[in-house]
C-alpha positions as CSV (number, residue, x, y, z in Angstrom):
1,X,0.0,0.0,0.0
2,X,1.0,3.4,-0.5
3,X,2.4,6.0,1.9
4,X,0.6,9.2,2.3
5,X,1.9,12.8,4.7
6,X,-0.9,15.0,5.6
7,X,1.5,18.1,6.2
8,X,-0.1,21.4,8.5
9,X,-2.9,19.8,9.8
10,X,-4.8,20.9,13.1
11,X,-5.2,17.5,14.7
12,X,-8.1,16.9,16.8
13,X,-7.6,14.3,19.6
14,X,-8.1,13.3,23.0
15,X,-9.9,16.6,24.1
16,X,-7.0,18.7,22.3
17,X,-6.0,20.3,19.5
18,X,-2.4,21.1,18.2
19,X,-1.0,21.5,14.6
20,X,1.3,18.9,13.2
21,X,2.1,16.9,10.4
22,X,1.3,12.7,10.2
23,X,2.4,9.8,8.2
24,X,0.0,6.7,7.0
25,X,2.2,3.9,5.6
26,X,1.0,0.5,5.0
27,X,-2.7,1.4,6.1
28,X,-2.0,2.9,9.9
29,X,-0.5,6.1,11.0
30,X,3.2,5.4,11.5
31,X,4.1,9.1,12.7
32,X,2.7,12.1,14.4
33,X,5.0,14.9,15.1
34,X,5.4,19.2,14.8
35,X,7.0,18.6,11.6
36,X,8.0,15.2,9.8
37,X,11.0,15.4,7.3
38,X,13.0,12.8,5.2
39,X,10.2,10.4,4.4
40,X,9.8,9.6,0.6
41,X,5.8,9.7,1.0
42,X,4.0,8.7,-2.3
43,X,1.8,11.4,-1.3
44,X,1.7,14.3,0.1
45,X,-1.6,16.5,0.9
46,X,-0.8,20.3,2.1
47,X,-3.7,20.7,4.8
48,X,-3.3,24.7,5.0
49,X,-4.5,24.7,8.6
50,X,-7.3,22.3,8.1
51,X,-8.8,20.1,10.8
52,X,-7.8,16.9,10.7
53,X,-10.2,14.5,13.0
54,X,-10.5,10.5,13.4
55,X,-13.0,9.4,11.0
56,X,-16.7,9.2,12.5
57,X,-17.9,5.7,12.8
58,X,-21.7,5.5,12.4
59,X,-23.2,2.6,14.7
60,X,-26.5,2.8,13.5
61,X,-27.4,3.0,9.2
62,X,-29.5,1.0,7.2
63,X,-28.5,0.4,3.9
64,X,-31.2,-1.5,2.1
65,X,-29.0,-4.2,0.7
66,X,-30.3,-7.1,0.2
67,X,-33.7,-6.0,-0.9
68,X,-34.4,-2.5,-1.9
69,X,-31.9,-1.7,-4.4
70,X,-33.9,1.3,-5.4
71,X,-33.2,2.7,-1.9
72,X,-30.0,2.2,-1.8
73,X,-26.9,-0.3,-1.5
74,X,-23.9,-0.9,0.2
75,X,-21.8,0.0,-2.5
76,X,-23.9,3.3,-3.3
77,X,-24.6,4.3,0.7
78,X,-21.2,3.6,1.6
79,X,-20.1,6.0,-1.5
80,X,-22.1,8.7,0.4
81,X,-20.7,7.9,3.7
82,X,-17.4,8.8,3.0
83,X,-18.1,12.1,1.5
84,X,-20.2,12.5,4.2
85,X,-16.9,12.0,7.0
86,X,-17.8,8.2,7.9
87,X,-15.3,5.8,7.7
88,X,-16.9,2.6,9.1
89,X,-20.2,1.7,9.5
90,X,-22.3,-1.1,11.1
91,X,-25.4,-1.7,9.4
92,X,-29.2,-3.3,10.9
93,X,-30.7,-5.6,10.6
94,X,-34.2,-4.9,9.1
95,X,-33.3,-5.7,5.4
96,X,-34.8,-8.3,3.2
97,X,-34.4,-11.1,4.2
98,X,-33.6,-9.7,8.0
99,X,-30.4,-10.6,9.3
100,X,-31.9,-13.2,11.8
101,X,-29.5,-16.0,10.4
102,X,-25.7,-16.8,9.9
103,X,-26.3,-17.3,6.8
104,X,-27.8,-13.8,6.6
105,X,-25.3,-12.4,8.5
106,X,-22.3,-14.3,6.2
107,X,-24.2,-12.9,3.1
108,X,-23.8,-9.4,4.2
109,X,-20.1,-9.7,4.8
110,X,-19.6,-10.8,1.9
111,X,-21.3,-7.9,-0.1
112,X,-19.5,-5.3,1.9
113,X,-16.4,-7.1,1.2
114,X,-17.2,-6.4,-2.2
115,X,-18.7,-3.2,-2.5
116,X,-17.6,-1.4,0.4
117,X,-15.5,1.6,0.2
118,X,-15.8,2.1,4.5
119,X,-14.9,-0.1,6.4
120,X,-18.0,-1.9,8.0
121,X,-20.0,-4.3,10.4
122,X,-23.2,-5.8,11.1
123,X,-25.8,-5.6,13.9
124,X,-27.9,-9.2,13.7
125,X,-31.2,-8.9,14.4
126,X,-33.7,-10.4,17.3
127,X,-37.3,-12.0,16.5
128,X,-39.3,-14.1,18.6
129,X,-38.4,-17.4,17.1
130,X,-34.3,-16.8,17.1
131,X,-34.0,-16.5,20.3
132,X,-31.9,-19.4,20.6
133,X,-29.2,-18.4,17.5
134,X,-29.0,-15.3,19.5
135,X,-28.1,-16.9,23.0
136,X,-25.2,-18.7,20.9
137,X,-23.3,-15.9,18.9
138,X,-20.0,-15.5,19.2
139,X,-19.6,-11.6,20.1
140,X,-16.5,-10.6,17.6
141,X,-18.3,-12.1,14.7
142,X,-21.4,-9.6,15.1
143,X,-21.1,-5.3,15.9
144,X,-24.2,-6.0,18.6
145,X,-27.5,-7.3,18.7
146,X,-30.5,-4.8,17.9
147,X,-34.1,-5.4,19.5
148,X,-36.8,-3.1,18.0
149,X,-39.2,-2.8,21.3
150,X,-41.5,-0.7,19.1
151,X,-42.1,0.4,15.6
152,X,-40.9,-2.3,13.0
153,X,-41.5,-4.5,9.8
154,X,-42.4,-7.8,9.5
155,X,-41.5,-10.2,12.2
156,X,-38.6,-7.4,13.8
157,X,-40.9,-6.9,16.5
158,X,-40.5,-8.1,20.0
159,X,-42.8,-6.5,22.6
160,X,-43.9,-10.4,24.4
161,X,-42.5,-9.9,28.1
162,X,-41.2,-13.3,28.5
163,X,-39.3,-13.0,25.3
164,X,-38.2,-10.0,26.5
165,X,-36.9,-11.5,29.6
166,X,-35.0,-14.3,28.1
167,X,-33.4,-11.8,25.3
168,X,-31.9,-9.2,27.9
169,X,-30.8,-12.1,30.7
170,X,-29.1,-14.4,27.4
171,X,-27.5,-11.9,24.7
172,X,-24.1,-12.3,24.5
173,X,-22.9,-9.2,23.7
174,X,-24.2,-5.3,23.6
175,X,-27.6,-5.2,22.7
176,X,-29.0,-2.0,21.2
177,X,-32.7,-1.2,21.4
178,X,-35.1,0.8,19.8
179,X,-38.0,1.8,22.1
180,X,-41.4,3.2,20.9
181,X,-44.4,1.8,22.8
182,X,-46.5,0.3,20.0
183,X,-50.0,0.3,21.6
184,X,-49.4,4.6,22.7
185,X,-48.6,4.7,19.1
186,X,-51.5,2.9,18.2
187,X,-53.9,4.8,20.4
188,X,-52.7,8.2,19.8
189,X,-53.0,7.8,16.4
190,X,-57.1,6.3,16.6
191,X,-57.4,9.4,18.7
192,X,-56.1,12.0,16.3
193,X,-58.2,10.5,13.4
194,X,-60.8,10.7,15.1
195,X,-60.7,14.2,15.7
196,X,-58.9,15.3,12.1
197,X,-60.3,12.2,10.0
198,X,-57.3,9.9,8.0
199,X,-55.3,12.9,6.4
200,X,-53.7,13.5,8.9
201,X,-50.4,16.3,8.3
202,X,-46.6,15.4,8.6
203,X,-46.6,17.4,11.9
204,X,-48.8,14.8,13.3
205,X,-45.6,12.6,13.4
206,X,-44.4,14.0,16.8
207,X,-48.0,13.7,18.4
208,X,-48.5,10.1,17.4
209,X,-44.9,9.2,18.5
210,X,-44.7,11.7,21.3
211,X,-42.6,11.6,24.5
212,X,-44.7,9.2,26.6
213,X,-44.2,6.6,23.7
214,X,-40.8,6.9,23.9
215,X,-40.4,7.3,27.4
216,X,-42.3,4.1,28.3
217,X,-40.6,1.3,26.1
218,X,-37.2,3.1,27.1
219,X,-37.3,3.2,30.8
220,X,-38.7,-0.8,30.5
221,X,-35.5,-1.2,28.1
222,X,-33.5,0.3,31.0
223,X,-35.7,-1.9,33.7
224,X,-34.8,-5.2,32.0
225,X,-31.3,-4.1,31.8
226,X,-30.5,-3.4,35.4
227,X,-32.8,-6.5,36.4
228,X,-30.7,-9.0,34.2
229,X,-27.1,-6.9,34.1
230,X,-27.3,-6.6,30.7
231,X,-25.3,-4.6,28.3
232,X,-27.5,-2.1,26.6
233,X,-27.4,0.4,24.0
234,X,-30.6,2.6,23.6
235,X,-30.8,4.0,20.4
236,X,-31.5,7.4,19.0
237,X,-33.3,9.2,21.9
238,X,-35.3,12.3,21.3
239,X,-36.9,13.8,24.5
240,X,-35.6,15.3,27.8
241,X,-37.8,13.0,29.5
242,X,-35.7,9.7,29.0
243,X,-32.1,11.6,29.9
244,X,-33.2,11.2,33.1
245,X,-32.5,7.4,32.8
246,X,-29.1,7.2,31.8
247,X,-26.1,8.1,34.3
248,X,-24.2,11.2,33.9
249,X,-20.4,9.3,34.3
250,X,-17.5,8.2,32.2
251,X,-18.5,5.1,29.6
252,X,-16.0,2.8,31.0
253,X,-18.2,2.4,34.3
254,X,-21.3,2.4,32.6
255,X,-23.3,-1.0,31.5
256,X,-26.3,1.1,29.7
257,X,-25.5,3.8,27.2
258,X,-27.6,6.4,25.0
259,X,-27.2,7.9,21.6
260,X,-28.8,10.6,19.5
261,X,-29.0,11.1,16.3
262,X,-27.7,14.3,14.2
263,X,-31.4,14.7,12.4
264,X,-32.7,15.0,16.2
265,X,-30.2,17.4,16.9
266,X,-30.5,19.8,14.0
267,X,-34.2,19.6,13.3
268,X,-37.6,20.3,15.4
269,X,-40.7,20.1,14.5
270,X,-41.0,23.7,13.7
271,X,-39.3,22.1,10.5
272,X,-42.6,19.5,9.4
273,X,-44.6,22.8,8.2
274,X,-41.9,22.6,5.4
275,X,-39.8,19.5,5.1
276,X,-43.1,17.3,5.8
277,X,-42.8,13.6,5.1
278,X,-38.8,14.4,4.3
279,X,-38.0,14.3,8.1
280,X,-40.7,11.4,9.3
281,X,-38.3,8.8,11.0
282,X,-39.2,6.8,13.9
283,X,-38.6,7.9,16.9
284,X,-40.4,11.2,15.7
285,X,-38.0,14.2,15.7
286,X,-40.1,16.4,18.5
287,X,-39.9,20.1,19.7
288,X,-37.6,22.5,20.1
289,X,-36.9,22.2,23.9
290,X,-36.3,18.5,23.4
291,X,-33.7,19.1,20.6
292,X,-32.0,21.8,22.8
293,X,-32.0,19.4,25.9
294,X,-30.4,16.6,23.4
295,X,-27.5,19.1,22.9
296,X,-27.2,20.2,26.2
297,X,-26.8,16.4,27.3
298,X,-24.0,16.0,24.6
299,X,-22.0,18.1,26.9
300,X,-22.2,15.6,29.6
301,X,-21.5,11.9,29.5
302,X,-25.2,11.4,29.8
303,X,-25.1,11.1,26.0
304,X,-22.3,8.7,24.9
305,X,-22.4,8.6,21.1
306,X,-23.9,10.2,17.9
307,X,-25.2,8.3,15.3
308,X,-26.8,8.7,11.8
309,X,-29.6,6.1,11.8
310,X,-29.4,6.7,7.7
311,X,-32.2,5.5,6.4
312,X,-33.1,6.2,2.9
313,X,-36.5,5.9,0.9
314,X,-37.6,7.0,-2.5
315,X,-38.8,10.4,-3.4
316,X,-41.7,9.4,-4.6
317,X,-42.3,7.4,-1.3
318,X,-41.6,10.4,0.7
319,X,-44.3,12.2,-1.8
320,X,-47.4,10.0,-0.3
321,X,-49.8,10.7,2.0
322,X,-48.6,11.1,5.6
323,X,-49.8,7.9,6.6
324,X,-48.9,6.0,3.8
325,X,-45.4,7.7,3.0
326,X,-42.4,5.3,5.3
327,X,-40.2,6.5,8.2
328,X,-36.6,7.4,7.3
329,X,-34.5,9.7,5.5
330,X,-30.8,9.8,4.0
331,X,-28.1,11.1,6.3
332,X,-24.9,9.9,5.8
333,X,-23.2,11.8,3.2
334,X,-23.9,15.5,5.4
335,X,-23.6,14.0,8.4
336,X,-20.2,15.6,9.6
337,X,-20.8,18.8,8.0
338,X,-24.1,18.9,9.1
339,X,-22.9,17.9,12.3
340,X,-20.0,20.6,12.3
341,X,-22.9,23.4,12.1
342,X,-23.0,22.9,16.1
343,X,-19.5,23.5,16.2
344,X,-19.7,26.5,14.3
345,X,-22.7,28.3,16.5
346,X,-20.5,27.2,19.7
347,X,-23.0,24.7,21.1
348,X,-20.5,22.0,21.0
349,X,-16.7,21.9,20.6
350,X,-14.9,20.1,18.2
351,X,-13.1,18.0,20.7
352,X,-16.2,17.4,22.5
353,X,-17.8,16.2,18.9
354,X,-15.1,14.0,17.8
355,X,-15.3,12.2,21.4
356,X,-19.0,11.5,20.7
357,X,-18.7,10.8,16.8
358,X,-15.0,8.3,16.8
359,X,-13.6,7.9,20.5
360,X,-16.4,7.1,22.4
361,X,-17.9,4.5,19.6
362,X,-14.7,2.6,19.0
363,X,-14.8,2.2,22.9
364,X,-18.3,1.5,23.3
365,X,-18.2,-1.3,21.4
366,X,-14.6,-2.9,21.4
367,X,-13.2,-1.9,18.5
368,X,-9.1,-1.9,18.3
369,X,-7.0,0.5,16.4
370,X,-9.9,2.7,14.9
371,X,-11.4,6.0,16.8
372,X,-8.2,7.9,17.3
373,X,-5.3,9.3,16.0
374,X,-2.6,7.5,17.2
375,X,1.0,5.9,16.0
376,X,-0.4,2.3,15.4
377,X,-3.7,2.7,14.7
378,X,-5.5,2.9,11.7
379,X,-5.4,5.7,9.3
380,X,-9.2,6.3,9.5
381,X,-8.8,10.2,8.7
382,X,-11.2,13.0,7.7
383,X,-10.0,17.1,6.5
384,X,-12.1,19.2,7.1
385,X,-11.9,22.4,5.0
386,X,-13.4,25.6,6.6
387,X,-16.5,27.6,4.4
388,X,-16.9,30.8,6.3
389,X,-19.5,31.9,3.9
390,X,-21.6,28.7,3.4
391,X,-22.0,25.8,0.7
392,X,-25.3,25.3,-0.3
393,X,-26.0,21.6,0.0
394,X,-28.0,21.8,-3.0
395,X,-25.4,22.6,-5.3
396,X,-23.7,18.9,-4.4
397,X,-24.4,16.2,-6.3
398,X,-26.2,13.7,-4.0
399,X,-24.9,10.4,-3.7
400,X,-27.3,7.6,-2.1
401,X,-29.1,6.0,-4.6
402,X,-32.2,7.5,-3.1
403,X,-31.1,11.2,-5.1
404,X,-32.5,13.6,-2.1
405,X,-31.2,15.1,1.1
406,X,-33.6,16.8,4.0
407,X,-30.5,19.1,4.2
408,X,-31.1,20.5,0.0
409,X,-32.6,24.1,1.6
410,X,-29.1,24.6,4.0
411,X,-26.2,25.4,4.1
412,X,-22.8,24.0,6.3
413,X,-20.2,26.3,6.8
414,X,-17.3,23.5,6.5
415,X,-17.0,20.4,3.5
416,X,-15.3,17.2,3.7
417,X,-12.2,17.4,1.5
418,X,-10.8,14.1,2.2
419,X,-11.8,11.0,3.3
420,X,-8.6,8.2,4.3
421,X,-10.3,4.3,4.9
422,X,-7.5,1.5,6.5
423,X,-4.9,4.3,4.9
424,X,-6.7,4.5,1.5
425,X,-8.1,7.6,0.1
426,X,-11.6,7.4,-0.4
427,X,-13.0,11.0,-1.2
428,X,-10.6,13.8,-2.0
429,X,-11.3,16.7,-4.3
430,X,-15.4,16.3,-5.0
431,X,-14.6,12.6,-6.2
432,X,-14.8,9.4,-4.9
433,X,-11.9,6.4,-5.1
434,X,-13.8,3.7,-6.1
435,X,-10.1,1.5,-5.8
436,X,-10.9,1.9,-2.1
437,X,-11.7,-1.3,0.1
438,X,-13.2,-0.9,3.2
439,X,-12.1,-3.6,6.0
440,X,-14.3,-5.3,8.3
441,X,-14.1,-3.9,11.7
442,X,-12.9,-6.0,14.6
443,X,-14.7,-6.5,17.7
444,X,-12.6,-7.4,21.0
445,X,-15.0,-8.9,22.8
């Protein structure tokens, strides 16, 4: 493999930041130092002052592949991700057929293997008839194990309590949960029709899958968890309400963690009037005070991670009726841009955001060598080029196969302009390197 020197970089790392030049050779960062000389690089890239930050690794997408090719693939979604600042993945379950199997699961890896240009991984999935395949995984062949409490397809769903008992006191390894209480959803729903008739408006989102709904299949999640010692995950929470559940202390003496999601951070629904169907996702992004307490939380270690939960559809499935038009919208090629707009109205810092988007998930779920930017480890690097006066997304091609963004009306006052995978350059200059391989991650487990 090639040899690549980033030269007058700001490095952000380990809660600091400090100018210097580094050296990839054979896939890892070899050197980090004030000024490198005397290496015959194959490369070199003059950063000019740009950050230079691990690349985010995205826990939570779902790329559609196998089944909806028309939504998107791995080799299309993963195309976006790297543009987008993501240099590994780990993908759900919830495709077609589900990954409920090892054969599934082996299927998958070997798709990625081919089409992949970030590195990735695979969350298998729970039903109610798996239960034993689950029990028996080996932990480092899987990223974690991901119940949907509330809100899923086909036979995803797993809301029996004595099912629930067994999964949380036998999973081998992290388990990750979605929590929406079905039967609130179910009832606020009957309610509002009954009041507004069956066209119901986008806005109606966050009233159908309001707090309570989220608040009651989380703090059972949490329940469970503490009964049976389980490690949990709870996915992309969206109210105040449920960071009362989660402990405010560093992740290595934690058992249950929390994420949220950029799309809940960046959007409330003072944005449905407008974006309508564009931003329905399950959970429901909600109101403005729950967004802000989201961000306020990031601060803390109440929050561990940030994820993307990417999760494209077609525009003219997004063009339906509300009730009729699916849950889920395209993130990952804006999501550290997008994600950088906190950094730039001071509601985050950079170190704080590269903590939550590369540290904290490469520790939170055992993965060696990748989150940091260390002699050693691999070269997983992202530049970040300052745009003090704004690029419009909508002047940028979009990548997923899908062909929209809810971001198309904004603008991000800093661009990805290169994207390193296992040492390789993925994205540099507006262009993808399609002669980039992603690796599968490790799990040390």
């Amino acid at each position: 493999m090639s040899s690549v020197l980033i030269r007058n970089a700001r490095l952000v790392n380990e809660g600091r930041e400090f100018d210097a030049d580094l050296l990839v050779s054979n896939g890892r960062i070899v050197k980090i130092a004030g000024s490198i000389e005397g290496e015959n690089a194959t490369r070199e890239i003059d950063a000019n002052g740009q950050w230079l930050l691990p690349g985010m690794i995205d826990d939570q997408v779902h790329f559609r592949e196998p089944g909806a090719p028309a939504k998107g693939s791995i080799h299309t979604e993963s195309r976006a991700a790297v543009a987008g600042g993501i240099t590994s993945f780990m993908d759900m379950p919830n495709t077609n057929p589900a990954t409920l199997t090892l054969d599934a699961l082996a299927d998958k890896k070997r798709r990625a293997a081919i089409n992949s240009v970030a590195n990735y991984g695979f969350h298998f999935g729970v039903s109610h008839d798996n239960l034993d395949t689950v029990a028996a995984l080996n932990p480092s062949e899987v990223a974690g194990v991901k119940v949907f409490m509330g809100a899923s397809t086909g036979n995803m769903l797993v809301d029996d309590p004595n099912t629930l008992e067994r999964l949380f006191a036998e999973v081998p390894t992290i388990l990750l949960a979605h929590c929406e209480h079905t039967p609130s959803i179910e009832a606020n729903a009957l309610n509002l029709r009954e009041r507004f008739g069956n066209q119901l408006p986008p806005d109606a989102h966050a009233l159908i899958r309001n707090a309570d709904t989220c608040f009651r299949s989380s703090s059972l999640a949490v329940d469970l968890a503490r009964r049976h010692g389980t490690r949990l995950h709870v996915l992309h929470l969206t109210t105040a309400r449920e960071l009362a559940l989660f402990e405010d202390k560093p992740l290595k003496q934690k058992r249950i963690t929390a994420e949220v999601c950029l799309h809940h951070l960046l959007f409330d629904d003072r944005d449905y009037p407008i974006l309508g169907n564009l931003i329905k996702c399950n959970p429901a992004i909600k109101s403005q005070s729950d967004r802000d307490a989201l961000r306020q939380a990031l601060l803390s270690n109440r929050l561990d991670v940030i994820g993307s939960d990417h999760a494209p559809h077609t525009w003219a499935e997004k063009q339906q009726a509300y009730e009729q038009a699916p849950s889920g919208l395209p993130l990952v090629q804006h999501a550290l841009p997008a994600l950088l707009e906190l950094v730039a109205d001071g509601v985050l810092p950079i170190t704080m955001l590269v903590a939550k988007t590369s540290h904290r998930v490469a520790d939170l779920f055992a993965i060696p060598d990748r989150g940091y930017l260390r002699e050693g480890y691999w070269a997983d690097l992202v530049l970040v080029q300052p745009e003090p006066k704004g690029v419009a997304v909508s002047r940028q091609p979009v990548l997923s196969q899908c062909g929209w963004t809810p971001f198309a009306q904004r603008s991000f006052r800093h661009r990805v302009s290169t994207t390193m995978v296992s040492g390789q350059i993925a994205w540099h200059d507006q262009r993808i390197h399609d002669n980039c391989q992603g690796l599968p991650l490790r799990f040390m487990r």
